[in-house]
N, C-alpha and C positions, 0 to 999 in steps of 0.2 A: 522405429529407431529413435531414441532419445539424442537430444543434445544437449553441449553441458554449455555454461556460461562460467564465467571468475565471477562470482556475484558478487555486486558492490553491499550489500547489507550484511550478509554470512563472514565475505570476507576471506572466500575460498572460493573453488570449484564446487561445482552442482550443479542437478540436472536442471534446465532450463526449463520455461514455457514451452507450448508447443505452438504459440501464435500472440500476438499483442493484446493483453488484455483490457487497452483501454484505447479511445482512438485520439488518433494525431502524433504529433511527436513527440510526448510524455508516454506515451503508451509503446512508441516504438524505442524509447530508450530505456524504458522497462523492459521488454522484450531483450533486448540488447545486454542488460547487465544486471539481471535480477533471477532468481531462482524459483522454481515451481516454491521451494521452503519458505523463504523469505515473500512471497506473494500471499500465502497462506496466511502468515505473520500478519500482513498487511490486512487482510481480511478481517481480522478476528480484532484487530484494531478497529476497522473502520467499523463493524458493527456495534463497538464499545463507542466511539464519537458518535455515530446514529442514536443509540440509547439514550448517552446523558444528556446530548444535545436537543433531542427531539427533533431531528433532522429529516425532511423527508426530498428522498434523492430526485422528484421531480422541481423541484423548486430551482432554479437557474442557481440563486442564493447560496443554497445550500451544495447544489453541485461544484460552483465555484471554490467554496469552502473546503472540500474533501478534497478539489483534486491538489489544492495548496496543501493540505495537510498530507495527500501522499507526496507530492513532490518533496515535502521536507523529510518523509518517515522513508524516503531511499536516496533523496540524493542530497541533502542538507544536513541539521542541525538534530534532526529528530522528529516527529509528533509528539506532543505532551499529552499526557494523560489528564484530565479533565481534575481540578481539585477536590470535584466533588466524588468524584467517583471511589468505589470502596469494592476493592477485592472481595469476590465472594469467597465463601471460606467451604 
């Protein structure tokens, strides 16, 4: 049985996660008001900051990093896209 959340990125209803995908209370307030859709988003983002950054997710550093840039890319201002980075075509 799915459940839907008002998702704070989409901007509408949708179906939600089906568990916190990240731990503590950033992850349980994604859970709370973020969409199975908008988490995808999120995904395809964060493996675009891993690329150009050269980011590797065991590094404290580095994890500190992503998880500021999710909290901005659902509940703030935005993540920015890297200036280097170049659409593939």
């Amino acid at each position: 049985m799915s459940r839907f959340v008002n998702c704070i990125k989409l901007g509408r209803e949708a179906e939600g996660l089906p568990a916190p995908p990240y731990p503590g209370d950033l992850g349980l307030r994604i859970f709370e008001n973020v969409s199975r859709e908008a988490w995808q988003q999120w995904l395809q983002h964060q493996t675009m900051l891993l690329n150009e950054y050269r980011l590797t997710p065991i590094e404290p550093k580095d994890r500190k990093f992503l998880e500021g840039e999710m909290e901005k890319f659902f509940f703030g201002e935005g993540s920015k896209i890297p200036d280097e980075f170049v659409t593939p075509e």
